[in-house]
MDTraj code that builds the backbone (N, CA, C; nanometers):
import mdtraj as md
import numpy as np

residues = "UNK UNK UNK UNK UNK UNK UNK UNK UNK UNK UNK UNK UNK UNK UNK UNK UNK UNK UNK UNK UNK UNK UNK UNK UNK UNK UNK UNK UNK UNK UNK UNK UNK UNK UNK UNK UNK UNK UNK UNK UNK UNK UNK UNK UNK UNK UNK UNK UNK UNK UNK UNK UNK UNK UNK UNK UNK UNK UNK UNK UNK UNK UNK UNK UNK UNK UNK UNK UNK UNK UNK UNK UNK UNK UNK UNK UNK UNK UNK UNK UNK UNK UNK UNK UNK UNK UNK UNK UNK UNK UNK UNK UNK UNK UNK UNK UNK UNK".split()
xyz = np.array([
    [-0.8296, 0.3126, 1.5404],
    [-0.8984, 0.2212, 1.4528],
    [-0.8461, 0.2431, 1.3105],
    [-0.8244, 0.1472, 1.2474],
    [-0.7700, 0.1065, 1.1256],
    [-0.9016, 0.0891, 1.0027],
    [-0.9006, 0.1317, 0.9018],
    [-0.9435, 0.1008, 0.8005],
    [-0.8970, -0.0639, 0.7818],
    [-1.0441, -0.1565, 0.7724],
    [-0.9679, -0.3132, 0.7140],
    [-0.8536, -0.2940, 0.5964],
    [-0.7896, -0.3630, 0.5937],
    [-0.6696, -0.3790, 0.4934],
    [-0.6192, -0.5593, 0.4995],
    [-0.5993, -0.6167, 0.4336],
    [-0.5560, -0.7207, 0.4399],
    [-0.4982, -0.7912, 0.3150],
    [-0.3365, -0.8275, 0.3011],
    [-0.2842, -0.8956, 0.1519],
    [-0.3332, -1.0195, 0.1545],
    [-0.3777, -1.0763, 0.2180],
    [-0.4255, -1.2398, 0.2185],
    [-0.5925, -1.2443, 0.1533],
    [-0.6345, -1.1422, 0.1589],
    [-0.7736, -1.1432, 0.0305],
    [-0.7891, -1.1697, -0.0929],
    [-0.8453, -1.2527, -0.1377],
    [-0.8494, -1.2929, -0.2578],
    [-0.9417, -1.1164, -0.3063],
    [-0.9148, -1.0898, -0.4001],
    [-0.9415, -0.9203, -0.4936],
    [-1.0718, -0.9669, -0.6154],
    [-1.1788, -0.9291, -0.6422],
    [-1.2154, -0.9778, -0.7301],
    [-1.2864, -0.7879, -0.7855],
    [-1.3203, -0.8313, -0.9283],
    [-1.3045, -0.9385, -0.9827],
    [-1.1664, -0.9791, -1.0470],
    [-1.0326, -0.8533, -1.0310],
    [-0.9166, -0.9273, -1.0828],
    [-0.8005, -0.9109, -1.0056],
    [-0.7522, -1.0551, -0.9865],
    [-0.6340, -1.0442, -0.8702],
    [-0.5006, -0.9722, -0.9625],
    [-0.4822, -0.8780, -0.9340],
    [-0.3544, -0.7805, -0.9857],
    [-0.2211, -0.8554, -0.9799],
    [-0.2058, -0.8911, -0.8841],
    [-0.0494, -0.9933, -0.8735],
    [-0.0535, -1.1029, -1.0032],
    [-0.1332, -1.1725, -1.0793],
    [-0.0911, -1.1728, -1.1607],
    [-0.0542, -1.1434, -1.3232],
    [-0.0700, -0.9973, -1.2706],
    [-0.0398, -0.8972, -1.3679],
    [0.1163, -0.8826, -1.3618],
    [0.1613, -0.8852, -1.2419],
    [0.2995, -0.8367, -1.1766],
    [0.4103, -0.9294, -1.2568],
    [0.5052, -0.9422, -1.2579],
    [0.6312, -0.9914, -1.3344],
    [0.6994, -1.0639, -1.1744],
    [0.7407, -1.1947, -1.2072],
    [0.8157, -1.2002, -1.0510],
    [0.8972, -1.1590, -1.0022],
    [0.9844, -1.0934, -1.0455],
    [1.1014, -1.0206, -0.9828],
    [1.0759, -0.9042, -0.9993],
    [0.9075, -0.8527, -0.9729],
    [0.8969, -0.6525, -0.9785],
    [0.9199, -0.6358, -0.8279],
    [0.9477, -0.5145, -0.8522],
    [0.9938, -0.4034, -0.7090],
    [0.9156, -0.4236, -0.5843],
    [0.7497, -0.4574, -0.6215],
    [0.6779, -0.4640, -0.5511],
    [0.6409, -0.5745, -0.4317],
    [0.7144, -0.6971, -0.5198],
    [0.7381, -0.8320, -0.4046],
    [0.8238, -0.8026, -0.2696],
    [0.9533, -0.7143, -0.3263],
    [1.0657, -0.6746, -0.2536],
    [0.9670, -0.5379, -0.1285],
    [0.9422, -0.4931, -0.1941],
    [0.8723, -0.4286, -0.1249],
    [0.7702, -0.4152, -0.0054],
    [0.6478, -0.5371, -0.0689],
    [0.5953, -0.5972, 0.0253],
    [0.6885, -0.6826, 0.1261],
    [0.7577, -0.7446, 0.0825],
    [0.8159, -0.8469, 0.1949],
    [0.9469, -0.7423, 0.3133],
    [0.9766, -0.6174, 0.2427],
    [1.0381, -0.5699, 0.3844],
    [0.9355, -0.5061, 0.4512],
    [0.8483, -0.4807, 0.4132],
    [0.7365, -0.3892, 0.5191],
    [0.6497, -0.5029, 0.5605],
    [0.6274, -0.6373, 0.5402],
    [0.5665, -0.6936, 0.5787],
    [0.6611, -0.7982, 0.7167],
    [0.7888, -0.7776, 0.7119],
    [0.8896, -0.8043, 0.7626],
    [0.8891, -0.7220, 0.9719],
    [0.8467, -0.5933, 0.8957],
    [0.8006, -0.5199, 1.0257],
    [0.6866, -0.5486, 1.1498],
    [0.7630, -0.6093, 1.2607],
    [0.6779, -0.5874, 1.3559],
    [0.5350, -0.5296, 1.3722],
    [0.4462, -0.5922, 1.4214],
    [0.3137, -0.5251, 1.4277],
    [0.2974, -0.4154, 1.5131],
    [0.4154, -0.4544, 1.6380],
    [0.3751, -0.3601, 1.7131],
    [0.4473, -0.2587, 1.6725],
    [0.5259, -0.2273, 1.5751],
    [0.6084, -0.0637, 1.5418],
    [0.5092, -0.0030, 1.4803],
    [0.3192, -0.0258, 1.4490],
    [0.2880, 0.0494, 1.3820],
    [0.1470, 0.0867, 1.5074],
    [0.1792, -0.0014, 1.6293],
    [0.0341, 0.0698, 1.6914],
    [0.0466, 0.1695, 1.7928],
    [0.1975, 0.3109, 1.7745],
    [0.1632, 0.3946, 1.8066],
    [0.0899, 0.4855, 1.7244],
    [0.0258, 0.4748, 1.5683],
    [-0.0357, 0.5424, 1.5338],
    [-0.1898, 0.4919, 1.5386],
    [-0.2186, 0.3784, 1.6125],
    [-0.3357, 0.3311, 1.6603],
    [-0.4327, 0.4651, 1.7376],
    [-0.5739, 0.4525, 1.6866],
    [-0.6256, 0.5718, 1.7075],
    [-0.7572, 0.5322, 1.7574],
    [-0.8851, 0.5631, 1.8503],
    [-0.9681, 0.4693, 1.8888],
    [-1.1175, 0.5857, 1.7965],
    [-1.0616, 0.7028, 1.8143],
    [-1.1820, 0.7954, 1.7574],
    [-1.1339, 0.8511, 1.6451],
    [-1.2490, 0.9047, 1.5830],
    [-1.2204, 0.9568, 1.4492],
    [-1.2634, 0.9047, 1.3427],
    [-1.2176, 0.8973, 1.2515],
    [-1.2923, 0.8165, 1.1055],
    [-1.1552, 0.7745, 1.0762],
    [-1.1817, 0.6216, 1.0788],
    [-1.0822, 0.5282, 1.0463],
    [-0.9664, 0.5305, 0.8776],
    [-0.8195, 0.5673, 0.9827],
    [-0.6971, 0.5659, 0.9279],
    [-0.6652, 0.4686, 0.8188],
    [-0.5806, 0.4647, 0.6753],
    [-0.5504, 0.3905, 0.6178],
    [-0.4276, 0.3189, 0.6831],
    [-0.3853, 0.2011, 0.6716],
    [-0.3339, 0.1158, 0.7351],
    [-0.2214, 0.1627, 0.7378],
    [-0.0892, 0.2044, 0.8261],
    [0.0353, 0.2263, 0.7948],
    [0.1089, 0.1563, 0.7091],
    [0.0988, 0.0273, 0.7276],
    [0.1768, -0.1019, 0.7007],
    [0.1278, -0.0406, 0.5234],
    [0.0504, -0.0204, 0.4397],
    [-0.0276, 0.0011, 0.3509],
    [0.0380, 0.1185, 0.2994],
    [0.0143, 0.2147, 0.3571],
    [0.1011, 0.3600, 0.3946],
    [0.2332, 0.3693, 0.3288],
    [0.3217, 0.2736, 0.4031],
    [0.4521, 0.2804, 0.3973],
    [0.4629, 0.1690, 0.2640],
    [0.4265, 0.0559, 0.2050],
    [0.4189, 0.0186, 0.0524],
    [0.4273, 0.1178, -0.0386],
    [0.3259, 0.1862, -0.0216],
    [0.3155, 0.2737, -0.1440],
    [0.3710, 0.4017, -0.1330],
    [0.4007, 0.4763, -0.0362],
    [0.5237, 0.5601, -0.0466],
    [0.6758, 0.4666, -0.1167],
    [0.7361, 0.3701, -0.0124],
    [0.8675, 0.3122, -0.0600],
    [0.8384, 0.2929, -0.2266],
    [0.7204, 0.1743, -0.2746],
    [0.7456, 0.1552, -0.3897],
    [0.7484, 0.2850, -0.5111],
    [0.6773, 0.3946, -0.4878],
    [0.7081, 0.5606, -0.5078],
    [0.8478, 0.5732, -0.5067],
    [0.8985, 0.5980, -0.4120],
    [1.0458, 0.6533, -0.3936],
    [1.1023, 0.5831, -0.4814],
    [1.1181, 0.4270, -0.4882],
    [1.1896, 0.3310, -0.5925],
    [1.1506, 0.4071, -0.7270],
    [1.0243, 0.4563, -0.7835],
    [1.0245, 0.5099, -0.9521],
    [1.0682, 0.6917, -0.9406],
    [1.1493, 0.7218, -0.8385],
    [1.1563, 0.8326, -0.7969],
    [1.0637, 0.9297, -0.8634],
    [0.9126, 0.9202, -0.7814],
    [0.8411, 0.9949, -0.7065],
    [0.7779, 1.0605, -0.5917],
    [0.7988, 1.1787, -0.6026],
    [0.8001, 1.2044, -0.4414],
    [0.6811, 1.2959, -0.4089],
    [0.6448, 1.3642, -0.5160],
    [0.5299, 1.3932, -0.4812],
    [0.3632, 1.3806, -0.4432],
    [0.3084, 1.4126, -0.3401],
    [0.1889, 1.3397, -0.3148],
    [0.0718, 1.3212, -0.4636],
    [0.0767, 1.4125, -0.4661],
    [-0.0506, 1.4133, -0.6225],
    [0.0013, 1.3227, -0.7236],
    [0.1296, 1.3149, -0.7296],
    [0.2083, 1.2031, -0.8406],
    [0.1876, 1.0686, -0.7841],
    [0.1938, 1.0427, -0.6459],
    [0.1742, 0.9498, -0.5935],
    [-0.0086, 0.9007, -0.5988],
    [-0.1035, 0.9804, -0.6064],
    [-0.2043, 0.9510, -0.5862],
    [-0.2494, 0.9067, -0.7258],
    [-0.2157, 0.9842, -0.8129],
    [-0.2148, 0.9276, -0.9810],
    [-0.1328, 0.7759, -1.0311],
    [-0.0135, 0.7531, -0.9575],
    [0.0235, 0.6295, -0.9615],
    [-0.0542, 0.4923, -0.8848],
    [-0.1367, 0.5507, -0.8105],
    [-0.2355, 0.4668, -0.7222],
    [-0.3772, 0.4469, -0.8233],
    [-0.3285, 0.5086, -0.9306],
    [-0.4594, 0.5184, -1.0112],
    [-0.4483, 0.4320, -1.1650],
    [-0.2959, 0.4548, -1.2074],
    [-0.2480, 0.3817, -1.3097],
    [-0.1679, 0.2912, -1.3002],
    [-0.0763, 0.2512, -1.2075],
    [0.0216, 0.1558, -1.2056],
    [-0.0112, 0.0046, -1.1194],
    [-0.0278, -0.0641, -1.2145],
    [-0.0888, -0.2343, -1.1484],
    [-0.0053, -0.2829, -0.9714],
    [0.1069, -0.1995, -1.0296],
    [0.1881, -0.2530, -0.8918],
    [0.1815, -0.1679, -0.7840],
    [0.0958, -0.0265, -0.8015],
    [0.0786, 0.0568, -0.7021],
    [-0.0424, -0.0224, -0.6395],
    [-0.1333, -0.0464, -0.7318],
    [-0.3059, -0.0823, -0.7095],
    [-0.2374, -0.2360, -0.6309],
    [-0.1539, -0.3028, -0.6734],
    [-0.1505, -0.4448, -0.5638],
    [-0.1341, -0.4344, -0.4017],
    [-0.0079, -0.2808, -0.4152],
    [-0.0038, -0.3011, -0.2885],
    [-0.0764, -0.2070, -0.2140],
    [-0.1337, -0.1191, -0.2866],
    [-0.2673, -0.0594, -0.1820],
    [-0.3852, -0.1638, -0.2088],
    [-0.4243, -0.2581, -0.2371],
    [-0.5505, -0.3737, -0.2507],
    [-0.6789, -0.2423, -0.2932],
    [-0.6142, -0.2221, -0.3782],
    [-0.7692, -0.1299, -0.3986],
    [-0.8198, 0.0475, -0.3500],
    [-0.7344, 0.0414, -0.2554],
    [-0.7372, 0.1706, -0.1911],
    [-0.6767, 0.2700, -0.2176],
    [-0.7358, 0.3998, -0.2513],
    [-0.6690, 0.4980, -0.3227],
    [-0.6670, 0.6457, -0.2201],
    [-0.5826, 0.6368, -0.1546],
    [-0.5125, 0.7217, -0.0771],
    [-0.5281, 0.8890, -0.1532],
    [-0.6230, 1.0097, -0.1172],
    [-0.5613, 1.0883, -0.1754],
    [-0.3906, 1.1688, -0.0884],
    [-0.3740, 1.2706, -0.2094],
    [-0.2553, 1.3557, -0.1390],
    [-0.2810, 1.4350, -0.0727],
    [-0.4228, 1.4627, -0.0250],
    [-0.4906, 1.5565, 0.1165],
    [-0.4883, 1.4889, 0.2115],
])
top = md.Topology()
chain = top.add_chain()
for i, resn in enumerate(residues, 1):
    res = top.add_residue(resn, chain, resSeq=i)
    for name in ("N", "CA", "C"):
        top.add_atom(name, md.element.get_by_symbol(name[0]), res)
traj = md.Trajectory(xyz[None], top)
């Protein structure tokens, strides 16, 4: 079971994308991971437990990380906290580095 996640939600009260610039990293970004098959992500499909953040979600915000070469988790969880284009493509969700 998946934590809901979905880019087709309207965000309120402020939609972040158009904060974004059109040619940021983050369009490119979304559109190759959104490019990926559904089914390459439901071997981490899980039925018990307390529901997983979305891979598809997962893998955004690591790649768009690696692109400002950051690699560390805590750097990454602070960029989920300040950067408009981290916050678009996690929709809100702030992943810690535990």
């Amino acid at each position: 079971m998946f934590k809901h996640y979905t880019m087709n939600q309207v965000i309120l009260p402020l939609d972040l994308e158009i904060k974004l610039q059109e040619n940021d990293i983050a369009y490119a970004v979304n559109d190759v991971v959104e490019s990926i098959p559904d089914e390459a992500f439901t071997g981490f499909l899980r039925k018990t437990g307390c529901p997983a953040y979305h891979p598809r979600m997962m893998m955004k915000v690591i790649l768009c990380a690696y692109t400002q070469s950051v690699f560390s988790g805590r750097k990454i969880e602070g960029l989920l906290k300040d950067s408009v284009r981290m916050m678009w493509l996690a929709q809100g969700y702030e992943p810690s580095y535990r």
